[in-house]
C-alpha positions in Angstrom: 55.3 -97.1 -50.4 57.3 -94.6 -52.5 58.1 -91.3 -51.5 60.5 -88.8 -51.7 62.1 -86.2 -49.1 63.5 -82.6 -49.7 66.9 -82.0 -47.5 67.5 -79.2 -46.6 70.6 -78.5 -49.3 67.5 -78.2 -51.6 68.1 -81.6 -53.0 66.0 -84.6 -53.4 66.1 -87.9 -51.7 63.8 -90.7 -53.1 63.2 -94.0 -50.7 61.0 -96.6 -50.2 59.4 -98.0 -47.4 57.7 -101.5 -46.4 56.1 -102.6 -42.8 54.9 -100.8 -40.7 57.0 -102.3 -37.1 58.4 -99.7 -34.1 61.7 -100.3 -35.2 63.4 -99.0 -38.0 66.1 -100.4 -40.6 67.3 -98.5 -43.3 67.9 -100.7 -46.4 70.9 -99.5 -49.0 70.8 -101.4 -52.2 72.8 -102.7 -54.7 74.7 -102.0 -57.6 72.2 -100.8 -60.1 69.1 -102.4 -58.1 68.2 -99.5 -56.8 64.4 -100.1 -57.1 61.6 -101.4 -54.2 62.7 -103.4 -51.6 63.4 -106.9 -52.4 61.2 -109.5 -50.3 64.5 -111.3 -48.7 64.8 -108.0 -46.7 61.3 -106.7 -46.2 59.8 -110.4 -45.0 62.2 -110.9 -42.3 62.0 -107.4 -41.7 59.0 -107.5 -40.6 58.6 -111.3 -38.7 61.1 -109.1 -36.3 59.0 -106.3 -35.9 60.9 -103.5 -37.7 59.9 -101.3 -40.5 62.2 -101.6 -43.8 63.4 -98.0 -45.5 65.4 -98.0 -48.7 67.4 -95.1 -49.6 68.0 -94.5 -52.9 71.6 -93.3 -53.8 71.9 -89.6 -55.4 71.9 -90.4 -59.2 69.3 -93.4 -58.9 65.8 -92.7 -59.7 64.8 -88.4 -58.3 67.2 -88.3 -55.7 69.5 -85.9 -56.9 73.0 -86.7 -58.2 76.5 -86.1 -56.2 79.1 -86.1 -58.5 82.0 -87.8 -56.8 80.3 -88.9 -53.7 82.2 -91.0 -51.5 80.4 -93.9 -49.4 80.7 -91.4 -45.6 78.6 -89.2 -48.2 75.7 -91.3 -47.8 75.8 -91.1 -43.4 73.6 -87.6 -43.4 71.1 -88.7 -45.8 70.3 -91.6 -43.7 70.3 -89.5 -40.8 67.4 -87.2 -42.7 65.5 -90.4 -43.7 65.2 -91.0 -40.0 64.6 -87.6 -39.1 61.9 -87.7 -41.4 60.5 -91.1 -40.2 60.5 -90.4 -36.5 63.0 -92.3 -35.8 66.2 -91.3 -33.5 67.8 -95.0 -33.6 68.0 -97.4 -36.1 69.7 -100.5 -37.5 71.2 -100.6 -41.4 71.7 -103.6 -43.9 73.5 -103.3 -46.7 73.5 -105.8 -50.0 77.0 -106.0 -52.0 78.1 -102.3 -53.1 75.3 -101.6 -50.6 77.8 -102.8 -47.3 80.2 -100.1 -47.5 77.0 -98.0 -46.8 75.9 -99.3 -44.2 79.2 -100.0 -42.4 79.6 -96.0 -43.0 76.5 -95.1 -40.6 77.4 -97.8 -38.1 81.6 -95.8 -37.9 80.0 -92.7 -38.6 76.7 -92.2 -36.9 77.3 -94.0 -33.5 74.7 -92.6 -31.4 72.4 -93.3 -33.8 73.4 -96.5 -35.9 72.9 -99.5 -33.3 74.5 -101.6 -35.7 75.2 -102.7 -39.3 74.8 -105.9 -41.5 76.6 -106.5 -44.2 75.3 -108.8 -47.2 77.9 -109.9 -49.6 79.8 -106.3 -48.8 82.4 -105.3 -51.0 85.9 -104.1 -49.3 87.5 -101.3 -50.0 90.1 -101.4 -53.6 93.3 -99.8 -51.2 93.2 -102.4 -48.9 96.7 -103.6 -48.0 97.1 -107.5 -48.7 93.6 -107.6 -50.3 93.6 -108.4 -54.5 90.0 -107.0 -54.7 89.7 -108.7 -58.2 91.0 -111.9 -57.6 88.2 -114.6 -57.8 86.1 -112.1 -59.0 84.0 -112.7 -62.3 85.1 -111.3 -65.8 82.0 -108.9 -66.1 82.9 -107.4 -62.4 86.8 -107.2 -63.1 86.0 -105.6 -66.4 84.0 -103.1 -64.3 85.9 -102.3 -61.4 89.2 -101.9 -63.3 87.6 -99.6 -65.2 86.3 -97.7 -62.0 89.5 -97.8 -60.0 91.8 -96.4 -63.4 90.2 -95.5 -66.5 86.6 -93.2 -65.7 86.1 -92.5 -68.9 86.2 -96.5 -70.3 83.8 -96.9 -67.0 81.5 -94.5 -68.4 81.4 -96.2 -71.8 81.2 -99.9 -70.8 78.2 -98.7 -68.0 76.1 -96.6 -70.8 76.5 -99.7 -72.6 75.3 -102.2 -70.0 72.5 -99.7 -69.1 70.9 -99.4 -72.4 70.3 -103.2 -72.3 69.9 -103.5 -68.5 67.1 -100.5 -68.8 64.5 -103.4 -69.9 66.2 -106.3 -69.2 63.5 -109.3 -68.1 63.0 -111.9 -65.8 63.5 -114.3 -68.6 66.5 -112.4 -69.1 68.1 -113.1 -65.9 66.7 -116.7 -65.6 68.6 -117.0 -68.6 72.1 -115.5 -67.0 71.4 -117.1 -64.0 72.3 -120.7 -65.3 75.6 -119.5 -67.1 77.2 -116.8 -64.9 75.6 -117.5 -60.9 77.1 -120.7 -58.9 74.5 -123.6 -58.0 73.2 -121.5 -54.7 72.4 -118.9 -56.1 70.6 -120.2 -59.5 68.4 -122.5 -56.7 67.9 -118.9 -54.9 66.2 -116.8 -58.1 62.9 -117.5 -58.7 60.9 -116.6 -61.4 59.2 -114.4 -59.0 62.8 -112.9 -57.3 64.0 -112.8 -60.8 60.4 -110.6 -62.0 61.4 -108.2 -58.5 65.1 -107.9 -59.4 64.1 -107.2 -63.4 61.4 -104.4 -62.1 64.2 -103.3 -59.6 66.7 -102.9 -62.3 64.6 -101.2 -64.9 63.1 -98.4 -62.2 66.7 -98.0 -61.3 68.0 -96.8 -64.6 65.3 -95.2 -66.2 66.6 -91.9 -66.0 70.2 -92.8 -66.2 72.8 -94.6 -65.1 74.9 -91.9 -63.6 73.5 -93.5 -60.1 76.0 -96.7 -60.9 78.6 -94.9 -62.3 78.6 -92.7 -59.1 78.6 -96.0 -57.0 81.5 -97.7 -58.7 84.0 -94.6 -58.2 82.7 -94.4 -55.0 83.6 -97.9 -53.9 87.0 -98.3 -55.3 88.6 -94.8 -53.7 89.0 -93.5 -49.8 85.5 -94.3 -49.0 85.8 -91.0 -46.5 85.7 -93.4 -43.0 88.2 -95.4 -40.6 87.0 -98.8 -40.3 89.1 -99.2 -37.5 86.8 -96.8 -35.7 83.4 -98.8 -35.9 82.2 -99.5 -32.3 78.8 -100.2 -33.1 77.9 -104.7 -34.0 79.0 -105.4 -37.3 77.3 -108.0 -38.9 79.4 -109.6 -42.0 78.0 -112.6 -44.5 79.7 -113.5 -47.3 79.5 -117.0 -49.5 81.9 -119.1 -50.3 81.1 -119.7 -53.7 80.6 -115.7 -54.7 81.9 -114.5 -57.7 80.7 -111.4 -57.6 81.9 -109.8 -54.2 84.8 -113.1 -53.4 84.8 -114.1 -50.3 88.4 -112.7 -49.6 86.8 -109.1 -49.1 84.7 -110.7 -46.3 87.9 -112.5 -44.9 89.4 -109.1 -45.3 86.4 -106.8 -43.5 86.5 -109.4 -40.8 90.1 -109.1 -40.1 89.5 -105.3 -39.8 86.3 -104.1 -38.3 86.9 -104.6 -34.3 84.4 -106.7 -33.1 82.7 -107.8 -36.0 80.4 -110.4 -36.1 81.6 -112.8 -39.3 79.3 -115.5 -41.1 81.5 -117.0 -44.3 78.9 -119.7 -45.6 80.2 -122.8 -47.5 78.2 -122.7 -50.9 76.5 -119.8 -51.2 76.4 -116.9 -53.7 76.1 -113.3 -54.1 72.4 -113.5 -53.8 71.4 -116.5 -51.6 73.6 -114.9 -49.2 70.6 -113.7 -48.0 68.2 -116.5 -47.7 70.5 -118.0 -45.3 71.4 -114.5 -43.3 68.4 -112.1 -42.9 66.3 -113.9 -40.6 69.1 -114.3 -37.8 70.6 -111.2 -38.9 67.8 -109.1 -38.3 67.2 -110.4 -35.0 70.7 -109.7 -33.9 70.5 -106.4 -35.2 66.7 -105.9 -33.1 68.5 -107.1 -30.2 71.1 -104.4 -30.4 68.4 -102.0 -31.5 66.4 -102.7 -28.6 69.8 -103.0 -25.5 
């Protein structure tokens, strides 16, 4: 189901939500897939008996754009998605630029957040002893060194990507898949996860791409919370053979995050992450849902 949400500063908030279980988990995408939920979160989702909502960040899709948002920006709009669900107490997963987000509601919302899983989570660019490009691909260092010093070249090379990206195809990223994404994660996209991710693309950046500009500024300044002060579980997978988040930002989260739960996996990507983490994930996360 899609639906949307007026808060109460007047703006919109777009989400999505699948199952219909007694406990909640609020889904925050990737970088641009801001589209429906993808079926390696909503199926084990729901084999644990929890409800799957997707926020959609301001910029993507209706919700309403924050110019200059940080990633602590996004802890009250999850807090009304609940509110609006009936829900007091939840659990949050968050998928590559997605993990800071979700790691925000877990430091920031502690009463409410029982805990937060990250999936192939970026770490934060001012990280002392972390290179955050190193290992990283030449389409994602290209990116984020754009983000982190130029805005203006970030704005150019993402109107670019968009315009293509905007009805990019499963065929499409089949295609990429076999030149760009390690073994794992080539075994990992389907031609039906590759049709989801295509749809999830296109919806995202229909009516712009300020909603992945937004995210890539966000990311790689102050993200607006102490990690050190996370007291909720902290759930952390990561690949080995990513070259899209490296795994070093993983080592690094790990190293940082008191308590955190760490799961580094020899082999897999930036998307098979998944295959291999949601289904125990989730039930860790129930388990602190439900103490």
């Amino acid at each position: 189901m899609f639906d949307h949400i007026t808060l109460e500063t007047g703006a919109r908030l777009d989400f999505f939500v699948e199952g219909d279980g007694d406990a909640l988990l609020i889904y925050h995408h990737g970088t641009p897939a801001a589209g429906a939920i993808p079926q390696e979160i909503s199926v084990p989702a729901a084999a644990h008996g929890m409800v799957v909502a997707g926020v959609v960040r301001p910029g993507y899709g209706g919700s309403t754009r924050e110019p200059g948002r940080s990633v602590a920006d996004i802890v009250p709009l999850t807090a009304a998605l609940a509110d609006h669900l009936g829900h007091e107490r939840f659990v949050t997963v968050g998928w590559s630029n997605g993990g800071p987000h979700a790691i925000a509601c877990a430091a920031l919302l502690p009463d409410r957040c029982m805990g937060a899983m990250s999936l192939a989570g970026i770490a934060p660019f001012d990280a002392d002893g972390l290179d955050p490009l190193a290992g990283m691909d030449d389409i994602g260092i290209a990116e984020f060194s754009a983000a982190a010093e130029d805005p203006e070249a970030l704005e150019a090379l993402i109107s670019q990507a968009a315009a293509e990206q905007r009805v990019v195809t499963s065929a499409q990223l089949l295609e990429l898949a076999t030149t760009l994404l390690p073994p794992a994660d080539q075994a990992h996209v389907t031609a039906e996860i590759a049709e989801a991710l295509a749809a999830q693309i296109r919806w995202a950046l229909a009516d712009g791409f300020w909603g992945w500009f937004d995210d890539d500024i966000a990311v790689t300044r102050p993200w607006g919370f102490d990690l050190h002060s996370v007291r909720r579980p902290v759930l952390l997978w990561q690949g080995t053979s990513d070259g899209i988040v490296p795994i070093a930002h993983g080592q690094w989260l790990a190293e940082h995050i008191p308590g955190a739960v760490t799961r580094l996996v020899d082999g897999e990507g930036h998307l098979s992450i998944a295959g291999v983490a949601c289904d125990p994930g989730f039930a860790e996360l129930k388990r602190a849902l439900i103490a």
